[in-house]
N, C-alpha and C positions, 0 to 999 in steps of 0.2 A: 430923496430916495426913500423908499416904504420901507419900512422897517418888518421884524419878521412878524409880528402883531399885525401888522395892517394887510400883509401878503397872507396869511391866514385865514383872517376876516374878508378878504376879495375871494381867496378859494372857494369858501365855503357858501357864498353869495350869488358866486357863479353856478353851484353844484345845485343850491336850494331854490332860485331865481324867486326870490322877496320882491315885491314891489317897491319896500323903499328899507333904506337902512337907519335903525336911530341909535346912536353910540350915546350909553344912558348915564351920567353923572353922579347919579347915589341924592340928590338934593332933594331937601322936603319939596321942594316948588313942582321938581318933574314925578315923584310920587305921587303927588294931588289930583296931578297931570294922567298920569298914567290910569288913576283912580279913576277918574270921570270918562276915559275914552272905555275904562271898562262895563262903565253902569250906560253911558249912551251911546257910545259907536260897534266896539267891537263885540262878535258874536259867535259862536260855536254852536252848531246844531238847530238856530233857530233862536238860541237864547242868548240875554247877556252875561258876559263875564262877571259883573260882581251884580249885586243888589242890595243898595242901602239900606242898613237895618236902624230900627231905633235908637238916636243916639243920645236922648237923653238914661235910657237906662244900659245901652251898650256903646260907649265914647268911642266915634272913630270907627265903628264895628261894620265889617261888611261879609256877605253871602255870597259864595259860590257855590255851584251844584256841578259835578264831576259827570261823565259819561258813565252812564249805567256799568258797563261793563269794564270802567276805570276805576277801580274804589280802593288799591293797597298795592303794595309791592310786589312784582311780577316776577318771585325766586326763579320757575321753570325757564323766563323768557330772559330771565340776569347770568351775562355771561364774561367771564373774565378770558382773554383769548391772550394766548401768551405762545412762543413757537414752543415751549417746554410742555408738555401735556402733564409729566408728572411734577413739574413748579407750581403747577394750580392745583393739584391734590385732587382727592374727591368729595370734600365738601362744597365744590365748586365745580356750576357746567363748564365747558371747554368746549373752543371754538378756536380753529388754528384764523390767525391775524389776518392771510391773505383772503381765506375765505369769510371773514364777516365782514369787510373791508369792501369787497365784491356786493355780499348779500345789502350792506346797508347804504352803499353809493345808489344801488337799485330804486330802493325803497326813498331813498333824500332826493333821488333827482325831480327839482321840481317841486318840492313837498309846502313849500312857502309861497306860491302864486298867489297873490289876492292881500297877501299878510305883509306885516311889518314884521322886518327881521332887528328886533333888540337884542344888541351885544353891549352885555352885561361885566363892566370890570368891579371887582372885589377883592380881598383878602380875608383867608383863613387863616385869625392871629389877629393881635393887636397890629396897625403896622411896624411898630418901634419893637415888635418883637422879635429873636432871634430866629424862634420856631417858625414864625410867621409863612405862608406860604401865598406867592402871587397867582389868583386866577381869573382865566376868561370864560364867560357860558353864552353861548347865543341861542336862543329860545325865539318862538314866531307867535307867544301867547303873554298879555299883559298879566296874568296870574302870576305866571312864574318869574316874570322880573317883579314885583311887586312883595312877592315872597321872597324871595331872593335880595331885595332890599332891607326885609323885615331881617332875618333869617343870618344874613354877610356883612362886612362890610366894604361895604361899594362905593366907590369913588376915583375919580378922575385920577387921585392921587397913586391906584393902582396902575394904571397907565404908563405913570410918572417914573414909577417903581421898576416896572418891567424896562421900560424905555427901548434899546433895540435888540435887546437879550431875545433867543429863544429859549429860555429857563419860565417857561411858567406852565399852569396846567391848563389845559383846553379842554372846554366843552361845548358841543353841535347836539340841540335837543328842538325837535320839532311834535308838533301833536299829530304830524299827517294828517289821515283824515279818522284816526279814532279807530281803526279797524284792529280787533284782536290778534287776528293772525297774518299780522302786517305790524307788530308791536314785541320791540328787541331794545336791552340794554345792553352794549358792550363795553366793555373795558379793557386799554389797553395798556397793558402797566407801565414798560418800558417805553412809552412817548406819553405818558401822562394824560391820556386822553380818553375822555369818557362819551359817547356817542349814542344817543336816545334817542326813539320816534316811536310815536302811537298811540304816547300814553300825557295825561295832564295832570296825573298822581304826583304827591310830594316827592315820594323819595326816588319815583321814577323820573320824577324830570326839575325838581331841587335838585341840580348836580354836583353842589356845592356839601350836598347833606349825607347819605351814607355812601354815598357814589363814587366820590372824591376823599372827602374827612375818613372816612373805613376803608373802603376796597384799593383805594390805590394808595390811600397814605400809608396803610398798611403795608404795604409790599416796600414804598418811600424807607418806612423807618426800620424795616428790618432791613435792606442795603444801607442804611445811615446809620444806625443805633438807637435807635429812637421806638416807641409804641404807639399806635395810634389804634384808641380803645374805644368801644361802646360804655362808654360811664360816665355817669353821675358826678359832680365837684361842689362838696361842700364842704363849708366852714361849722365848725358845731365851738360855739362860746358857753364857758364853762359860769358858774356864778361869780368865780374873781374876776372873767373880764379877758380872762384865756382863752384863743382861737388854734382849734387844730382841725386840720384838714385832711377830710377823706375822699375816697373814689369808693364807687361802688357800681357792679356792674349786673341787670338783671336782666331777661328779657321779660317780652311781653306782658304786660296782665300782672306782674311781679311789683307793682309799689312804686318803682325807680322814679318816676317825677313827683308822685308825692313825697318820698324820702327830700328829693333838691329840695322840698320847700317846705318840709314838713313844720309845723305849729306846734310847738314840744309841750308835752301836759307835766313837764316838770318844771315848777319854779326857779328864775333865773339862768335855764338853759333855752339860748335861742339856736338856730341853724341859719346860715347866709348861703343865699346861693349862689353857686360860680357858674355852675351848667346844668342841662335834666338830662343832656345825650351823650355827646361825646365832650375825649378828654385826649390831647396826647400829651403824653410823657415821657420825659427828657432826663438823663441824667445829669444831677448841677455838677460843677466843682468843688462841691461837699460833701460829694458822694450821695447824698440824698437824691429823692425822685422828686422831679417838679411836673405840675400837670398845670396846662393852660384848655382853655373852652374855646375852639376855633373858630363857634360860631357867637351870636348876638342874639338869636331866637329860639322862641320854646314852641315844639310842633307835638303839640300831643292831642292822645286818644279824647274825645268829649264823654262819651257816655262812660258816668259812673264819677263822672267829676262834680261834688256839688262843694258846700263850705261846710259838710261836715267831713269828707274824706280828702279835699285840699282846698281849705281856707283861702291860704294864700294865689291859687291860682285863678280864685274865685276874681278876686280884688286885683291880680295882673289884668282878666280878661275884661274887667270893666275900669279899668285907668283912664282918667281922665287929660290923657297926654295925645301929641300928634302921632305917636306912630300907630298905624294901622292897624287893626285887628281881624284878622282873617276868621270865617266858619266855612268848612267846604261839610257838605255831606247830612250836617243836621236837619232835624225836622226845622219848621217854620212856624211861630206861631204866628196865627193870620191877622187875628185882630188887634195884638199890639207890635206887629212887627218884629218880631224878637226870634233869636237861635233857641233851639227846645232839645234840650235829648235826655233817654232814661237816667233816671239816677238825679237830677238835675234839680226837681224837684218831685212831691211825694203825688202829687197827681199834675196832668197831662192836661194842657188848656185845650180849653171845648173845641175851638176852629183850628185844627191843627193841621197842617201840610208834612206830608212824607218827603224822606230826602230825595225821593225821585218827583216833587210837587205833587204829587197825588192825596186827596184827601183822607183822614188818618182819626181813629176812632179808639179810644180805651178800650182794651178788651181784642183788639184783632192777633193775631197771631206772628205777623209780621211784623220789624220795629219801626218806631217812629223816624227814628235816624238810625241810621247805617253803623252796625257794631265798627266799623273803624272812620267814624266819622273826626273829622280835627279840627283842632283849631293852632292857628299861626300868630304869635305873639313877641312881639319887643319884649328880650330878657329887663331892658331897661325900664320896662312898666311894672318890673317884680318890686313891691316892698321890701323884700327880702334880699334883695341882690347886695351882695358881699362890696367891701368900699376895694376890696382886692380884683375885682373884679377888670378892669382894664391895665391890670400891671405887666407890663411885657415881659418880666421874669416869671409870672406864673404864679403858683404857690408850691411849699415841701407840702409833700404826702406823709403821713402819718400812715395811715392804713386804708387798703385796700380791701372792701366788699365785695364777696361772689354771693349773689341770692339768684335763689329758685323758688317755683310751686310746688309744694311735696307733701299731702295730705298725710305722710307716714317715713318714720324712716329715721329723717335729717333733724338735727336738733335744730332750735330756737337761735343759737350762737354756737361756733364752733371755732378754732384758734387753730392755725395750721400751725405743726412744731415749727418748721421755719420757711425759708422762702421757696426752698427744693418742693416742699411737702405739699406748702400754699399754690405751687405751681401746676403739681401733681390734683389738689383742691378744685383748682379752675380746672383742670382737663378729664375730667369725672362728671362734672356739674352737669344735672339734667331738673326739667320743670314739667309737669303734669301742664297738657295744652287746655284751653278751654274750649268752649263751645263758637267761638269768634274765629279762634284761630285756625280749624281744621273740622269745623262743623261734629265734634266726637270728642268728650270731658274726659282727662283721667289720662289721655295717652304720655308716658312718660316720653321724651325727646331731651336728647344731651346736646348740651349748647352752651359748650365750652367757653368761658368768661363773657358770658352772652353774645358771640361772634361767629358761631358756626356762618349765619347767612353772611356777614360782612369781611370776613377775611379772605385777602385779595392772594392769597398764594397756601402753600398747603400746610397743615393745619402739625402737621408733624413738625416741620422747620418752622411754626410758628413757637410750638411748644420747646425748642431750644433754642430760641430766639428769647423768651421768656425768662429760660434759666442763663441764658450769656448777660440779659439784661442787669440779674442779680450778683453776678461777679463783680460788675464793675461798682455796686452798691456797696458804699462803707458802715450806711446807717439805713439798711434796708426798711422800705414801711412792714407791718406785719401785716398778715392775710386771713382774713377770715370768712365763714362759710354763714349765711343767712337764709332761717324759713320761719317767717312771718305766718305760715300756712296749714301748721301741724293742725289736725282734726282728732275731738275724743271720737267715742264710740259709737254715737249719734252720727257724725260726720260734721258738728258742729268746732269751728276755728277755734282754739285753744286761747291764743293768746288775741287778745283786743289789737291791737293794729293801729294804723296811722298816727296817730300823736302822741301815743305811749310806747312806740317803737324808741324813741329819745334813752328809752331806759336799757336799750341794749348797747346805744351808742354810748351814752353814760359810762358802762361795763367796757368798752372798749377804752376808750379816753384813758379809765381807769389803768388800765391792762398796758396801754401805749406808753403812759408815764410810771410804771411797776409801784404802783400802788395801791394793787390787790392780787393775790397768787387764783390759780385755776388749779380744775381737777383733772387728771389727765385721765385720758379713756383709749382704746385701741384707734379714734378717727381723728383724735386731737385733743385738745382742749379746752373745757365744760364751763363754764363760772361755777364758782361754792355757792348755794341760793344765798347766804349773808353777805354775797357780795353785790347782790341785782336787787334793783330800787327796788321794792313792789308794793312800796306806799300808796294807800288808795285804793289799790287793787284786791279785787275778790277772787284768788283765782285758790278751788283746792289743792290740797298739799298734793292730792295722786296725779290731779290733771299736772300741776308743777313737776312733779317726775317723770309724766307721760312726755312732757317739753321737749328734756335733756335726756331721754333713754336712749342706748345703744342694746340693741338685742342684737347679738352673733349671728342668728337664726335665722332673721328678717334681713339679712344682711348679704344672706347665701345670693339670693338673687340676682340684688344690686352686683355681686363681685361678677358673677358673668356676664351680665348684660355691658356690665364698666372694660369687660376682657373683651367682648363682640366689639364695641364702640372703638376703642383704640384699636383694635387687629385691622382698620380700615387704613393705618399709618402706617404698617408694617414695613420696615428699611428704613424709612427716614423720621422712626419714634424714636426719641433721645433713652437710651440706655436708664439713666435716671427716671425716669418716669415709670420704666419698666420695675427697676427697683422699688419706688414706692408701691406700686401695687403690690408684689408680692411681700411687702412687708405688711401692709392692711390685709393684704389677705391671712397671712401667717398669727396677726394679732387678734384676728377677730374668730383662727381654729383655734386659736389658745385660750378663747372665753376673754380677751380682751385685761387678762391680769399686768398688775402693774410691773411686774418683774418681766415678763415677757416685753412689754413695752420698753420697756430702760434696754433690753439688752437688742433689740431692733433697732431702737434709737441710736445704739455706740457702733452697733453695725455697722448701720447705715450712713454714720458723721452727722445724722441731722440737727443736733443738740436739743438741752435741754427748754424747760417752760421760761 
C-alpha cells in the first residue's frame, strides 16, 4: 500500500507529466551523476546546465548561467496564501489558498514534459536532532537538486524518517518555460507546502532555503514556540580557549557572511562558524536559547568577495574536497577557465565573458558579473567550521546581533537595556539600500531583525511572539544593535571593518560575562572607549566620538519614520512595543540625561545595565 509520500509524489507526476521520475539518494556517486548529465545531456534554453571550470585552481568547481530575466528573489511574485488575510499582515503579498491553488495547477499542468522529474528527500537539522524537520522538494532541473544536495541534508534516510507519516514538508518546483509573467512563489503555511514555477533562482526554487527554513518555519515555530530567524551562528574563542556563541541577524550588503567567518585582527581570538544564513531557536530546559543551522551550505553574494574582505570564504570556495562548488551568474574568464567578479581581484583578466556569455572589457559601464551573482558551497569545506557544528542539541546563545547600513545616526555597538527593549531594538532596525538592491543608494528601508521579506505571517504577532519567547527565558542572551557603516564628513567609513569588527565582539564577550560596565545613553547602552580594544588602530579621538554619538536632534526624524513603520501593525502591535517607543521618544525630548533614563527605566520595569 503507497504510503502518503509516495500518493503525493504520483499526484504531483500526474499533474506535471515528467517523462521519467528519479527518487534521488543524497550519495556522492548520484551527485557525480547528476553533475555530468548537467555538463552533457541536460539543457535549458539552448545551453548546458553546468560547465566545468578549472579544477586545478577551483576544486570541484562548476558554472551555471541563470535566464537573463532570473537573477534574485521575486518579493512582488512571493506569495504567502493563508484563508486569514490579516494572519499574513502587510509585510507580505496575500493570496486566498483556493485561488493560487487554481492559478498554479494551471500554470504546472504539464510543465515537466520532456524533463526528468527529481524528488529530492532531506532534512533541515541534524537528523538526531530534536528541532530537525523532514522534507520533500521535487524540482525538473539538475541545478537545483545538486544545490539542494550541497545546501540539505539528503538522504534515503529521510524517507526512512517520514516512513508512512503525512508530517513532512512538501515542495512542487518546476522552471516552466522561464516566462516572467508565468513565475509565482506560493506558500501555504497550514499544509506546509511551498509551490514554485518559472524561476531557476536559488532562493526561488532552493525550497529548502528561505522558502521553507523562514516563511514557513516561521509561522511552524510561532504555533510551536520556537524561532526560526535570518541569522548568522558563530562561535567567537576567547585567548584562554573560551567559546561563546552568537546570532546575528543583517540584511543585504550588511557584513553578515563575512562576520560567520570572519578572520580576527586580534591575537588569540578566532571565530567558528556554525551558519552564514539562517538559525532556529529553541528554548533548552535551562532556560537558555539554543540555536542550530538547518542547513549544510553557504549561498552567498560573489562580488566584493575577495581574501581581503573574507579570507576564509576564499579558501571554502577553492577546497580541495568532493563536494561541489557551484558559480551561477559570474563573469567567465576565457583563457583560464575560471569564475571572475568585481571586487575579486584588483584588475579584470583580458578575455573576459559577461555573466550573460557576452564578451566584457574594463572600462564598460555595465558589470562583468551580475551585482547578485553567487556562489553554492559545502559549509563543510569552511576552515572555520565550529567542531559544534553537527550536534543535534545546537549551541546556548550568548548574544544576539541586529546590524544595519546607517551612514549617520546608529552607533558602532549599542546594548539594549533588556530583552523587551532588545525586541523593541530589532522592530525599529532599518539599513540604507545600495545601488544592487533597488538600483537608488541611501534609501533608508526597515527590516526588522532582517526578516521583513522572510516572515511567513504578520509582523505584529511576530513581534509578540518575540516578547512570549523571552518569558520563558531564565537566562536570556542579551541584544545588541550593530553599524559597521557610520561615515565622517567626507562620506568616508569611520570604522575599518572586516577583521577588526573581532574588537566589538571582544566588547560584547566582555559585556556577556560582566566584565566591563557601559555608558548608558537615551537608545541603550555605549562601551566606555577604555573598554574597546583599539590597539593598532589609528582612528581620531573626534571620528571615535562621532562612532558612539546620540544627537536628540538627528533623532527627530528617525522617531517618525519608526512611528509610520510600526502604524502598519496597528491592533495586533504588542502594547510593549508601544511602550518602548514612547519611552525613546520621551528620553531623547529630555536631551537623553541620565536621570531621565533611570526613571523610564523603573517606569517601564525594563532594568538596569
Amino acid at each position: 500500500m503507497a504510503t502518503a509520500l509516495e500518493k503525493w509524489v504520483e499526484e504531483q507526476a500526474r499533474l506535471c507529466k515528467p517523462d521519467r521520475i528519479h527518487w534521488c539518494d543524497g550519495s556522492e556517486e548520484e551527485a557525480r551523476r547528476l553533475i555530468k548529465i548537467g555538463v552533457k545531456e541536460e539543457k535549458v534554453n539552448g545551453q548546458a546546465i553546468f560547465h566545468k571550470l578549472n579544477h586545478k585552481s577551483w576544486p570541484n568547481g562548476y558554472y551555471h548561467r541563470s535566464h537573463p530575466t532570473d537573477v534574485a528573489r521575486t518579493e512582488h511574485l512571493t506569495f504567502v496564501c493563508h484563508p486569514d488575510k490579516d494572519a499574513v499582515g502587510p509585510n507580505n503579498n496575500w493570496m486566498h489558498p483556493d485561488e493560487a491553488k487554481e492559478k498554479m495547477r494551471k500554470l504546472s499542468n504539464g510543465c515537466m514534459k520532456g524533463r526528468t522529474m527529481y524528488v529530492l528527500p532531506y532534512t533541515m537539522g541534524h537528523p538526531d536532532s530534536p528541532y530537525a524537520k523532514s522534507c520533500i522538494q521535487i524540482t525538473d532541473i539538475s541545478y537545483v537538486a545538486v544545490s539542494m544536495r550541497i545546501m540539505t541534508r539528503m538522504s534515503r534516510k529521510s524517507i526512512e524518517k517520514i516512513g508512512g507519516s503525512e508530517d513532512f514538508v512538501k515542495g512542487l518546483h518546476s522552471i516552466g518555460d522561464l516566462d516572467p509573467n508565468k513565475r509565482f512563489i506560493m506558500h501555504f503555511p497550514d499544509e506546509h507546502l511551498v509551490w514554485s514555477i518559472g524561476s531557476g533562482y536559488g532562493g526561488n526554487a532552493l525550497l529548502g532555503k528561505k522558502c521553507f527554513s523562514l516563511r514557513i518555519a516561521s509561522w511552524l515555530g510561532y504555533r510551536e514556540g520556537w524561532l526560526a530567524e535570518h541569522m548568522v551562528i558563530l562561535g567567537i574563542e576567547d585567548p584562554k580557549g573560551k567559546v561563546t556563541h552568537i546570532t546575528a541577524a543583517m540584511p543585504s550588503a550588511c557584513g553578515k557572511t563575512n562576520l560567520a567567518m570572519l578572520e580576527s585582527a586580534l591575537p588569540g581570538y578566532k571565530v567558528w562558524t556554525l551558519g552564514d544564513d539562517i538559525a532556529w531557536l529553541n528554548v533548552g530546559s535551562d532556560g537558555r536559547l539554543w540555536a542550530i543551522n538547518p542547513e549544510t551550505g553557504l549561498f552567498g553574494v560573489a562580488p566584493g568577495t575577495s581574501m581581503k574582505t573574507n579570507p576564509n570564504m576564499l579558501r571554502t570556495l577553492k577546497a580541495d574536497k568532493f563536494y561541489p562548488t557551484l558559480f551561477t551568474n559570474t563573469a567567465l574568464d576565457a583563457d583560464n577557465n575560471e569564475p571572475w567578479w568585481e571586487g575579486l581581484d584588483e584588475e579584470a583578466p583580458k578575455n573576459l565573458m559577461d555573466w550573460q556569455g557576452k564578451p566584457w572589457q574594463s572600462g564598460q559601464d555595465s558589470k562583468a558579473a551580475h551585482p547578485n551573482a553567487r556562489f553554492t558551497a559545502s559549509i563543510y569545506n569552511s576552515p572555520t567550521l565550529s567542531k559544534e557544528f553537527d550536534n543535534p542539541k545546537g549551541v546556548p546563545i550568548s548574544a544576539i546581533i541586529l546590524g544595519g547600513r546607517r551612514t549617520q545616526l546608529i552607533p558602532l555597538v549599542t546594548e539594549a537595556f533588556n530583552w523587551q527593549n532588545g525586541v523593541f531594538l530589532g522592530a525599529r532596525t532599518g539599513s540604507e539600500t545600495t545601488a544592487a538592491a533597488i538600483h537608488k543608494e541611501g534609501v533608508l528601508r526597515r527590516d526588522p531583525m532582517a526578516m521583513l521579506p522572510f516572515c511567513g505571517y504578520n509582523m505584529g504577532d511576530y513581534f509578540r511572539h518575540w516578547l512570549n519567547i523571552g518569558k520563558r527565558l531564565t537566562n536570556p542572551p542579551r541584544i545588541y544593535s550593530v553599524n559597521w557603516f557610520r561615515a565622517d564628513e567626507n562620506g568616508r567609513f569611520i570604522w575599518p571593518g572586516f577583521g577588526e569588527n573581532i574588537r566589538v565582539l571582544k566588547w560584547i564577550l566582555e559585556r556577556v560575562n560582566n566584565k566591563v560596565e557601559a555608558r548608558k545613553t537615551s537608545i541603550g547602552l555605549i562601551p566606555r572607549l577604555k573598554d574597546l580594544d583599539l590597539s593598532g588602530l589609528n582612528i581620531p579621538a573626534r571620528q571615535l566620538d562621532k562612532l558612539f554619538e546620540v544627537n536628540p536632534e538627528e533623532w527627530q526624524e528617525e522617531l517618525r519614520d519608526i512611528e509610520k513603520f510600526l502604524s502598519q501593525f496597528s491592533g495586533r502591535l504588542p502594547k510593549e512595543i508601544l511602550q518602548e517607543y514612547q519611552a525613546l521618544k520621551e528620553q531623547l525630548n529630555n536631551n537623553g540625561s541620565l536621570e531621565d533614563i533611570e526613571d523610564s527605566l523603573r517606569f517601564t520595569d525594563r532594568g538596569g545595565a
